[in-house]
C-alpha positions, 0 to 999 in steps of 0.5 A: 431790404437787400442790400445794393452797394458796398459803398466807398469811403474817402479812406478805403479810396485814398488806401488805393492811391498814391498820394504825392505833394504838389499833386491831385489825383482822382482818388483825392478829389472825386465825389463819393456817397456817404450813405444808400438812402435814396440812391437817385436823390444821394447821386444828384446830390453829389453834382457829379456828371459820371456814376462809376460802379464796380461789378466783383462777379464772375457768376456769369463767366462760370455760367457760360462754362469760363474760367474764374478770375474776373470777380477780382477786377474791381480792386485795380480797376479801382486803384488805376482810376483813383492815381490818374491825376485830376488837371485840365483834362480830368477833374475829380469833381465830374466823377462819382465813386459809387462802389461796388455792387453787394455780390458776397452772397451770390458768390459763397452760393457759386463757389459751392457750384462745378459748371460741370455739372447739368444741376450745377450750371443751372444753378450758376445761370439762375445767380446770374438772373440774379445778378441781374436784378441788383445791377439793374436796380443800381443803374436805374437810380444813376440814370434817374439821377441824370448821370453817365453810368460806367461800369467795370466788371464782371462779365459780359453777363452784366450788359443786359441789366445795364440795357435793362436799366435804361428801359425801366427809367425811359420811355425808350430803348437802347442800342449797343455797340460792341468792340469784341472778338465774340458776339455774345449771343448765344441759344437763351438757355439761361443767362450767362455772360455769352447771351446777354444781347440775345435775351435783351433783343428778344425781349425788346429792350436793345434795339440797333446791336452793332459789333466791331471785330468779331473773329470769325473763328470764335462763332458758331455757324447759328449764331453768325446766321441770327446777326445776318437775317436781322437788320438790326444786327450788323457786325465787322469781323476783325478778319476783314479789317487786319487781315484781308483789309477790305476796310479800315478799323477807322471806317469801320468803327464810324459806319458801326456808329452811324448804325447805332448812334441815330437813337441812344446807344450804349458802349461796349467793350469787351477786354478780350477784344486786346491781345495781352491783358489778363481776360478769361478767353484770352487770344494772341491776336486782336485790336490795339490799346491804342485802337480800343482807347480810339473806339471808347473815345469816339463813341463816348463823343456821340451825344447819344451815348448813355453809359460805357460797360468795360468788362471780362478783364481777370485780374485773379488770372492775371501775373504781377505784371498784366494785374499792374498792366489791367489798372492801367489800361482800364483807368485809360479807357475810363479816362477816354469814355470822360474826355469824349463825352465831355467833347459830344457833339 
């Protein structure tokens, strides 16, 4: 059988934290599996109310003719979370460590691939397609274990397994919300990590997609006419909210939530949308930490949140200083994404 997971052991997870006397953290006190198994039943097993999984890929940010770097993210993604401290606000027990998608393979196979090529880029959109499958079939055991899916990747390309994911194991579809700068829905011309919410829509399996300050400088002609003649599309550009201000980041996120929040609807939030952390389309200008901890939070808080996906952060672009920097901002917005959904109304 293929293998899924590369599953965490507590001294691989304790090796990423800073143990200090008189103190817990998160890498001492959080849940972990001990074997694949049954991943469902394995996951119920632990009691934990949150599954964090672990995507090292940039296939599909290759495939979408990108720079390499953000199949490196895992590790201090993985390192920031383990040294928050688990206190009143955040308790270990609630959060499961699943591991890391099993991506070695695909990844030797994309290292021998130029995206500058016809045959190479195709072949990078079918690893993708690929990819695809494992990460779908690893959300799926979450979601039938009855756990809040969160997802550090990787690209962008790994939203359509995770709205995937909720179709196999419901007798329902997801809506997405997006805090980003590019609305990742380009031409279906095989996957990659710009049109994962175009193939989901196409093919049924995202119903409502709502996108928060998109730059209008950062998509095409065609694609902005796709999300203006489909009433199931609706976006905010960034433009009108920082710099025309005909309405507030505040406003904005709560009428994108209102569109979506009606049925189940997964996070989005995309590290390009924050200037200064290490991402591959890195910008100057965009929405605060502060801001993009703000949406994580009050989205987490609508009850009808099924998963939060962060992703794009590029750890192997990243100086010493934005590596240590994107630990920490994406155990932040882990951390929020918890305490919101703990607090859902």
């Amino acid at each position: 059988m293929e293998q899924l997971l590369n599953l965490f052991d507590r001294p691989f997870v304790l090796s990423h934290t800073s143990v200090r006397g008189g103190e817990e953290k998160i890498g001492q006190t959080a849940a972990l599996l001990e074997n694949e198994g049954n991943l469902a039943d394995e996951m119920k097993a632990s009691k934990a109310k949150f599954a964090v999984v672990f995507i090292p890929e940039d296939v599909g940010v290759r495939a979408n003719c990108g720079r390499p770097g953000a199949s490196a993210t895992w590790e201090p993604a993985l390192k920031g979370i383990c040294n928050l401290q688990d206190n009143y606000w955040l308790r270990g027990e609630d959060i499961l460590l699943v591991g890391a998608v099993a991506t070695d393979d695909l990844m030797e196979e994309a290292a021998k691939l130029r995206e500058d090529t016809t045959e190479g880029l195709a072949a990078l959109r079918e690893l993708t397609s690929e990819l695809d499958d494992r990460v779908r079939t690893v959300i799926g055991a979450i979601h039938k274990a009855g756990l809040f899916p969160i997802v550090i990747g990787g690209g962008h390309n790994n939203a359509y397994p995770l709205l995937a994911a909720y179709y196999d194991t419901h007798d329902g579809v997801l809506s997405a919300i997006n805090l980003d700068p590019h609305a990742d829905y380009r031409a279906m011309e095989g996957r990659h990590s710009g049109n994962g919410f175009r193939y989901a829509h196409e093919e049924g399996i995202l119903d409502r997609y709502a996108i928060l300050g998109l730059h209008e400088g950062y998509n095409s002609a065609e694609m902005m006419s796709l999300l203006r003649d489909d009433p199931d599309l609706r976006y905010v550009t960034f433009e009108d909210i920082e710099v025309r201000r005909i309405i507030s980041f505040n406003q904005a996120l709560v009428d994108s939530v209102d569109f979506v929040s009606e049925e189940q609807f997964g996070i989005e939030l995309d590290l390009d949308s924050i200037p200064g952390v290490a991402v591959s389309a890195a910008t100057p200008t965009g929405v605060s930490l502060e801001k993009a901890r703000h949406f994580v939070y009050t989205c987490a808080k609508r009850e009808t949140s099924k998963y939060l996906h962060i992703c794009e952060g590029s750890a192997g672009l990243a100086s010493d200083r934005q590596l240590t920097e994107l630990s920490k901002v994406i155990a932040c917005l882990v951390a929020d994404g918890i305490k919101g959904k703990n607090e859902s109304e």
